[in-house]
Every structure is written in structure tokens, then in C-alpha cells.
C-alpha positions in Angstrom: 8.6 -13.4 24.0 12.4 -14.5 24.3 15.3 -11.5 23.8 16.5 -14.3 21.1 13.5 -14.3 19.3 12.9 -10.6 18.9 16.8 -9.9 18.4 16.3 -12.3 15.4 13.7 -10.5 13.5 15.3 -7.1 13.9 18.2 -8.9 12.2 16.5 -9.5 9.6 15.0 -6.3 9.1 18.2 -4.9 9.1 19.0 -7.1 6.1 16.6 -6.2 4.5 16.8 -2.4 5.1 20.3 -2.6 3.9 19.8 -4.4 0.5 16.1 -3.0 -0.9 14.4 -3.4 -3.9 12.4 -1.7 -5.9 8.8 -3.0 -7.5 9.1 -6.5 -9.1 13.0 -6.4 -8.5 13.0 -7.9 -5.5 15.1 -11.3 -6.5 17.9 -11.4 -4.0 14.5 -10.2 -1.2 13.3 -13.1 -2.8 16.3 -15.1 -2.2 16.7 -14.2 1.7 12.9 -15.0 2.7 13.2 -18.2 1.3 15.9 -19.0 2.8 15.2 -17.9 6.3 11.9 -20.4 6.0 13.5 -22.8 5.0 15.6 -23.1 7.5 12.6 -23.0 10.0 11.3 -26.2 7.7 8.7 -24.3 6.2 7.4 -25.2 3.2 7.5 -23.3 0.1 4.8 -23.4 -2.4 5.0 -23.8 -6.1 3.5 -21.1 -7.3 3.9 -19.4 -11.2 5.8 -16.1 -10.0 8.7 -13.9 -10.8 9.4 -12.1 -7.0 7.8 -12.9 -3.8 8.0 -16.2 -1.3 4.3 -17.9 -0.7 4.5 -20.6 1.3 1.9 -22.8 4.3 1.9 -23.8 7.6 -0.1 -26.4 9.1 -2.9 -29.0 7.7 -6.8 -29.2 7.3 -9.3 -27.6 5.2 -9.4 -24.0 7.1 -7.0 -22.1 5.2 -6.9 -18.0 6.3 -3.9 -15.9 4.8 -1.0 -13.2 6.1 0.5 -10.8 3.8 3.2 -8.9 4.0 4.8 -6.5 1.0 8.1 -6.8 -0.1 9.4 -3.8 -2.6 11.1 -0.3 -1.6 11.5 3.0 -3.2 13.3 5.2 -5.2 14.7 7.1 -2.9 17.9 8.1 -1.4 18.1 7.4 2.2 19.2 10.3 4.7 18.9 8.5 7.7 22.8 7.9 8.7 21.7 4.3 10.3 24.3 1.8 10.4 22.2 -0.4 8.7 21.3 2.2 5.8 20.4 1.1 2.5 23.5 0.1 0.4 21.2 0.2 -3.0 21.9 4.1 -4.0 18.6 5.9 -4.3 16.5 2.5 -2.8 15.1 2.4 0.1 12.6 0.9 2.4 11.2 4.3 3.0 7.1 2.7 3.5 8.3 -0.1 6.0 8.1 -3.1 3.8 11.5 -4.6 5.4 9.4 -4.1 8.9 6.3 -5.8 7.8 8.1 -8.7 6.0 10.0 -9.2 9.5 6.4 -9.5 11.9 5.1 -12.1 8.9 8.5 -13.7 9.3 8.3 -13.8 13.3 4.5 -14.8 12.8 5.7 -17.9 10.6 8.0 -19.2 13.0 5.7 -18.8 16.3 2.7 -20.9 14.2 5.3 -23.4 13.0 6.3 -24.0 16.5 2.4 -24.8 17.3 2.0 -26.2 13.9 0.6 -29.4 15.1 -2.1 -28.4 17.2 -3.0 -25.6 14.7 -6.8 -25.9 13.6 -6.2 -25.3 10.1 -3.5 -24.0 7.0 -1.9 -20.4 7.3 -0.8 -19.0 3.7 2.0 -16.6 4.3 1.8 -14.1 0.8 5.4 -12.3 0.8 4.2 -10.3 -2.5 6.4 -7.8 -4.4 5.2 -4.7 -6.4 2.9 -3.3 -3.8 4.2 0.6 -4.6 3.2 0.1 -8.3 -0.2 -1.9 -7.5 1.2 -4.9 -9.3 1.9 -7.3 -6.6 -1.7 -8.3 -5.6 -2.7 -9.0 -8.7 0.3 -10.8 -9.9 -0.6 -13.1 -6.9 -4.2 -13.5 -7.1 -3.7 -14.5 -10.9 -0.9 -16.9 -10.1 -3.4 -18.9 -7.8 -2.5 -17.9 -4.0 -5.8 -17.0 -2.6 -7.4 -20.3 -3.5 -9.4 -22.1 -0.8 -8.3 -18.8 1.4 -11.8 -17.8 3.8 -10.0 -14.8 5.5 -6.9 -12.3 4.7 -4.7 -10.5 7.1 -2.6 -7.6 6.8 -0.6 -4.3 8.3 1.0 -1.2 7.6 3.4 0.6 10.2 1.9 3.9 11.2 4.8 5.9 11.9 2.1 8.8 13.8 0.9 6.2 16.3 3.0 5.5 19.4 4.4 1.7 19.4 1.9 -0.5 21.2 -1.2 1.0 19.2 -3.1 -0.8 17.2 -5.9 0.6 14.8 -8.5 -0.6 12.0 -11.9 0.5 10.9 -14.6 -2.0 9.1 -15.7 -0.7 6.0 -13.6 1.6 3.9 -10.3 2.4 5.1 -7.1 3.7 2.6 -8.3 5.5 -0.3 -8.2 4.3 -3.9 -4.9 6.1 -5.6 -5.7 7.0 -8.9 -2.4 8.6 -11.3 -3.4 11.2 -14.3 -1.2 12.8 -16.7 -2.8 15.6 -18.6 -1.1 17.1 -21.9 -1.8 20.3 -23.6 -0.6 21.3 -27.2 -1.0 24.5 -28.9 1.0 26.3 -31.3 4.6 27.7 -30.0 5.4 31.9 -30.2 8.0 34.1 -29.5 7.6 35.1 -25.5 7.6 39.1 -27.0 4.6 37.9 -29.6 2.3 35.5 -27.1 -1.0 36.6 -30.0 0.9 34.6 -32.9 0.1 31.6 -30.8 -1.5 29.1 -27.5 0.3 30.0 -25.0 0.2 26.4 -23.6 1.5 27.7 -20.3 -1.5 29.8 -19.2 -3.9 27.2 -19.8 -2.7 24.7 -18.4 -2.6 27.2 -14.9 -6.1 28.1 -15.5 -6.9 24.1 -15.9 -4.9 23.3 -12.7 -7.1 26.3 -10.7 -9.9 25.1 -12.2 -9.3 21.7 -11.2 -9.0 22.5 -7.3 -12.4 24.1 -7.8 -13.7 21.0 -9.5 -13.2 19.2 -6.4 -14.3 21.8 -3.4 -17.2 23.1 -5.6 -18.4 20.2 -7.6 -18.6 17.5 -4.6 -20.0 17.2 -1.2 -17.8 18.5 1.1 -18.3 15.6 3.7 -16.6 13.4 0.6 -13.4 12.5 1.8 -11.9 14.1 -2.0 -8.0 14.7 -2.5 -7.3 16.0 -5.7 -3.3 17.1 -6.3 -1.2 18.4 -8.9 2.3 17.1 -7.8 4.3 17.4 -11.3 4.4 20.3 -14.0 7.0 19.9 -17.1 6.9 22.8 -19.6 9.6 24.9 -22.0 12.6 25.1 -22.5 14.4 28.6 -22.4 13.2 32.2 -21.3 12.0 33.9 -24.3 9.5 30.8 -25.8 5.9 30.1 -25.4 6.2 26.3 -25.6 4.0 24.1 -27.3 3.6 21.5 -25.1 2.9 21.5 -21.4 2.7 18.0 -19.4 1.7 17.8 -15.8 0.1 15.1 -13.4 -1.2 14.2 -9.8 -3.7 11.8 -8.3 -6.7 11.8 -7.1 -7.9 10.2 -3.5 -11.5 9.1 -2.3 -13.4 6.6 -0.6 -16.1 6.4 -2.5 -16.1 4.3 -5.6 -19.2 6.5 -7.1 -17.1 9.5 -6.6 -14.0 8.2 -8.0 -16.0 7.5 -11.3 -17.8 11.1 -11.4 -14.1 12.9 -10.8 -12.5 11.3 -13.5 -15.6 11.7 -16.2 -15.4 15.6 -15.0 -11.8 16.4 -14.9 -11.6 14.8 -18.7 -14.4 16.6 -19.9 -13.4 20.2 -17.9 -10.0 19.4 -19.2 -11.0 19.0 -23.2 -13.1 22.0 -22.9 -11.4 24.5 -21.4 -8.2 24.1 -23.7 -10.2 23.3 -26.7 -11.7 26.4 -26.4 -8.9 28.3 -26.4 -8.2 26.7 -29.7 -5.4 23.5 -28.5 -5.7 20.4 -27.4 -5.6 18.2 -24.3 -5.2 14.1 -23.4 -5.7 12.8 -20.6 -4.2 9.7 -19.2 -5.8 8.2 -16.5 -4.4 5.0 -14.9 -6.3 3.8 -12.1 -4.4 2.7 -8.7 -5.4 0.2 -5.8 -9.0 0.8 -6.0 -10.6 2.1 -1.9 -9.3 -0.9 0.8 -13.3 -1.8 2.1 -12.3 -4.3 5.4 -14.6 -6.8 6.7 -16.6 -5.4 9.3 -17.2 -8.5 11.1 -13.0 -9.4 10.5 -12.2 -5.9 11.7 -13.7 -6.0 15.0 -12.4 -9.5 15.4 -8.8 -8.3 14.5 -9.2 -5.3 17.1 -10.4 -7.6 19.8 -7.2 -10.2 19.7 -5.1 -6.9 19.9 -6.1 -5.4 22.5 -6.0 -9.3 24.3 -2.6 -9.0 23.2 -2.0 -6.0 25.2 -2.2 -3.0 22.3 -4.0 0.1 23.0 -7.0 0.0 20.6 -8.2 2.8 18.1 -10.6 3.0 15.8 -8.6 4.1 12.7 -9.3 7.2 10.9 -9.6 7.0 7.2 -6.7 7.2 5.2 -5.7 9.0 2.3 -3.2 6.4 1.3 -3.4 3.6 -1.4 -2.6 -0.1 -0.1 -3.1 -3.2 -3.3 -4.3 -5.2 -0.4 -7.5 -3.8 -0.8 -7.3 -6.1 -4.3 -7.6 -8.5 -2.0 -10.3 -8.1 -0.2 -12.0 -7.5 -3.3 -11.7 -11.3 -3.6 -11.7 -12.5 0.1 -13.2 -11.3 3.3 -10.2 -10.0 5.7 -9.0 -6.9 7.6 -6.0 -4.7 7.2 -5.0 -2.9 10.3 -2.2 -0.6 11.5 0.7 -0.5 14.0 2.4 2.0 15.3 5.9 2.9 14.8 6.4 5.9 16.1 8.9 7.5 13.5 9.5 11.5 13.9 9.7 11.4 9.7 6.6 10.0 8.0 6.4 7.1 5.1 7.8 7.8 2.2 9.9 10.2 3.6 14.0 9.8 3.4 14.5 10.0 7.0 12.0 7.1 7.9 13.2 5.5 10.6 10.0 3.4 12.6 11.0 1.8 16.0 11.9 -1.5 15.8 10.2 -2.5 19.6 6.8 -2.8 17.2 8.3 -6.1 15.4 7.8 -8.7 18.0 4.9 -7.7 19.5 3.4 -7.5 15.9 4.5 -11.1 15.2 3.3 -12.5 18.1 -0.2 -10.8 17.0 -0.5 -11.9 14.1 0.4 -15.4 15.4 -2.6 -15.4 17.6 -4.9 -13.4 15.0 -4.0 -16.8 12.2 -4.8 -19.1 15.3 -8.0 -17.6 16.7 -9.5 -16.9 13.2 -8.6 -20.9 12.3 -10.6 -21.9 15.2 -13.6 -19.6 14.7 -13.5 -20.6 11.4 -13.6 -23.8 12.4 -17.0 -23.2 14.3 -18.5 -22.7 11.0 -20.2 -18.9 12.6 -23.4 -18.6 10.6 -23.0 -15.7 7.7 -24.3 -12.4 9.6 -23.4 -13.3 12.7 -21.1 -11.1 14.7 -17.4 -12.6 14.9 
């Protein structure tokens, strides 16, 4: 690994971190990734989308894919870098910018090899990851056609750089979004009998909704339920007649995700409606639970810790990733790296260490290689890769 070679993707990080984008905004993102490939003569594919760079290296009829996510946030960064975002209130607070850089330094590794390569690489730079668009705005426009096996990471800012971790089987957790709205009738705050007083109920449906969850479900369920946003009144001395408030809901388990929702809708409707107002609720489901390959996973795990990374069997994760949309549709494996960052994703003081990006690249070079080649061996369904 040459100091020119790493020195060059933290460059482009930098870039990157400097000018983010949020969710299916991502044009002048767009406009740099295409760029930088092709000026390393890789070709760009014609593909029916808005944001995002797909493009292929190599020839044959193997064809296995790396993805990396392209979007930021909406949030201010705090982290006084000289490279700091320059987008007020944007910023590549989940590691995107890091991720699009090891898929970067991956391209131009396998198109240095590209002619002794056993097969096509389809490098997915996809947009709207944070608002579960991207996937699917890829998958419709055509990108996984022909593709046997799918690759992809996430930074882990609470694993030291050099680690590596996956897990066959389900891994990040579905990330389901609910808005819940109660109406009643309003009252003076001095005269709460002449009306609903919108307020307590929706505290007693919030308490009850924590019980749902701990009392309701097995308690070896991984289960995250949380209120994270409550919106009522509007002076002191007024019941209001409308409270709004929302949160998600995490699990593993598909079965599980299906029997929370039906619950929470029908605890919601009857504890208001009994109290004489009335509830919606608006459920919108996130990425649904990322389920890797088993046989990919342990494959992915093995060319790591070749590569040098100290190997970990992942714990599951309460997070949502739309790759698992993916591998809904193709066999694969999503894994993490660490990146060692003392503030955690989604946080304003993010700041991973940049050592993981070259070492990453160079994985993923030889991950697109070795799965071509096994591939190419045609292993028997079942077998153990």
C-alpha cells in the first residue's frame, strides 16, 4: 500500500466531508465520483437515475457488486476540522464520505488488475440511504441485474481501527418511523372537565406504550421501542386539542415487527377512544431487518482476517441500513470497520480515523477478487464458502 495511494483517498474524503449532501441531493457528490473514475478510465454505466455513480470493472459473466452510500445529514457540524462541512447544518455525521472513499480506493486497486480479474465488479455509489430511498431507487433502475453476490460496510466508530466484524443471519434492525395524533376537545387549563385533556392521554399512551414492549414480548426479543418527539399547546393556561408525537420501533424479527405495529394501533385507538377523542396512527415502515448470507459472511470474515484485521463476530445492531433491501434480492454480506471515533454516528462531533480507509479499500479489493474466483468454481448450493 503506497503513502500516494492512501494520501489520495483521504483527499477525497476530505472533499467530500467538506461539501455534503443530504438524501437525493447529492448532484455535485454526483458530479466528483464520476469524475474521479473517470479519470482512472472507468467506465460509467447508463443507468435511469437522478443521484449516484454505478459504474463496472472488468469482463465475463461473474458479476458480484460493492456499495457504498453517498447522502449526509441535517446537522450542524461541531467538529472544528479544517476540512469541516461548508454546507450549514449538513454533514457527513454516519461516515458516507468514508465509505464512498474505500469503494473509490477498491475501484482503482481492481482496475489496476482488471485484466486478470475473473469476472465484472458493479461499483453502486447510491444516494438516499438515511431516508431508505436509495436502494430501491437502484434496484428499480436495473443495477443488480446479473449481480450473484453484494458487498457492503459501515464504519463502526466503537471498534478500534483494524477490526473487522459481521454476523450471518440478521444483523441491523429494521427502522420503522410512527407518528401518533390525538384530538379531543380544547378547555380552559382552570376548567380541564369541560374538555379531553389531550395532554394526559397522550402521557398515559406513551407509558403504556413502554409497557407494551417489556410486558407484551419475550424479553430475549431484541425490541426497541422509543418516543423521541412530542409537539403539543401553545400557551400556559390551555388544554390543547391536539397533541402529535412520534419515535420508531427496532427488532430483528420480522414476526415481531408485524405483532408491534398491529398492538400499538389497536392500544393506541383504544385507550384515547375511550376517553372519548381520537387517535391516527401513521406508520411508515423503514429498511426492513439486514438478514446476511451466512455462507457470504463467513467468507467476508475469512479474507479479513487474511488481510490482517482482527476478526469479531458482530453483535446485533439496533441500527437501520437500506442495504438490507439488497439482500432481500441478492445473496451478500454487510460487515463493519472500525473507526475508532470518541463521538458516535450521527453525532455532530463524528470524527472516525482516517488510517481505516486504505486498509478497507484494499479489503474490499481482495473480497471482489476472491468472491469472482469462487464464483467462478461454480460451489454447489449448500456448500460452505
Amino acid at each position: 500500500m503506497s503513502e500516494n495511494f492512501a494520501a489520495q483517498l483521504i483527499n477525497w474524503r476530505r472533499t467530500l466531508h467538506t461539501w455534503p449532501e443530504l438524501s437525493n441531493q447529492e448532484q455535485a457528490t454526483t458530479s466528483r465520483i464520476r469524475d474521479w473514475l473517470k479519470s482512472a478510465d472507468i467506465r460509467i454505466l447508463d443507468y435511469p437515475i437522478q443521484t449516484g455513480v454505478i459504474a463496472e470493472i472488468g469482463q465475463g459473466e461473474s458479476l458480484i457488486a460493492l456499495r457504498a452510500d453517498i447522502d449526509a445529514l441535517p446537522i450542524h457540524e461541531q467538529t472544528q476540522l479544517a476540512y469541516a462541512s461548508q454546507n450549514d447544518g449538513v454533514m457527513h455525521a454516519c461516515g458516507h464520505d468514508i465509505h464512498t472513499s474505500v469503494i473509490l480506493g477498491a475501484a482503482l486497486q481492481l482496475k489496476a488488475r482488471e485484466a486478470s480479474l475473473p469476472g465484472r465488479v458493479r461499483l453502486l455509489f447510491q444516494p438516499g440511504e438515511e431516508n431508505c430511498t436509495g436502494a430501491k431507487q437502484f434496484i428499480k433502475a436495473g443495477a443488480l441485474q446479473d449481480v450473484q453476490a453484494i458487498f457492503g460496510m459501515h464504519n463502526e466508530p466503537g471498534l478500534p481501527v483494524g477490526t473487522f466484524a459481521t454476523r450471518g443471519g440478521a444483523f441491523y434492525a429494521n427502522a420503522d418511523r410512527f407518528i401518533i395524533k390525538i384530538r379531543g376537545k380544547g378547555a380552559h387549563a382552570a376548567h380541564p372537565e369541560q374538555g379531553n385533556d389531550t395532554i394526559v392521554l397522550a402521557s398515559q399512551v406513551i407509558q403504556a406504550l413502554q409497557a407494551l414492549t417489556s410486558r407484551s414480548f419475550n424479553t430475549l426479543d431484541s425490541l426497541v421501542l422509543s418516543v423521541t418527539r412530542i409537539d403539543a399547546g401553545k400557551t400556559w393556561n390551555v388544554l390543547p386539542e391536539e397533541v402529535m408525537f412520534g419515535g420508531t420501533l427496532r427488532t430483528h424479527d420480522v414476526n415481531v415487527r408485524a405483532q408491534v405495529q398491529q398492538r400499538v394501533i389497536h392500544l393506541v385507538k383504544s385507550l384515547v377512544e375511550a376517553s372519548g377523542a381520537t387517535a391516527d396512527v401513521n406508520w411508515t415502515a423503514g429498511p426492513p431487518v439486514l438478514i446476511n448470507d451466512e455462507n457470504w459472511a463467513t467468507f467476508s470474515a475469512s479474507v479479513a482476517k487474511e488481510q490482517g484485521y482482527k476478526v469479531r463476530t458482530a453483535d446485533l445492531h439496533l441500527g437501520g441500513e437500506d442495504f438490507a433491501i439488497y439482500l432481500q434480492n441478492v445473496p451478500g454480506a454487510f460487515v463493519s470497520i472500525g473507526s475508532a471515533s470518541e463521538f458516535g454516528l450521527h453525532h455532530e462531533g463524528f470524527n472516525p480515523d482516517e488510517a481505516l480507509i486504505a486498509p478497507a479499500a484494499n479489503y474490499f479489493a481482495k473480497l471482489a477478487e476472491r468472491a469472482l474466483t469462487l464464483l467462478q468454481e461454480k460451489v454447489p448450493e449448500g456448500q460452505a464458502v
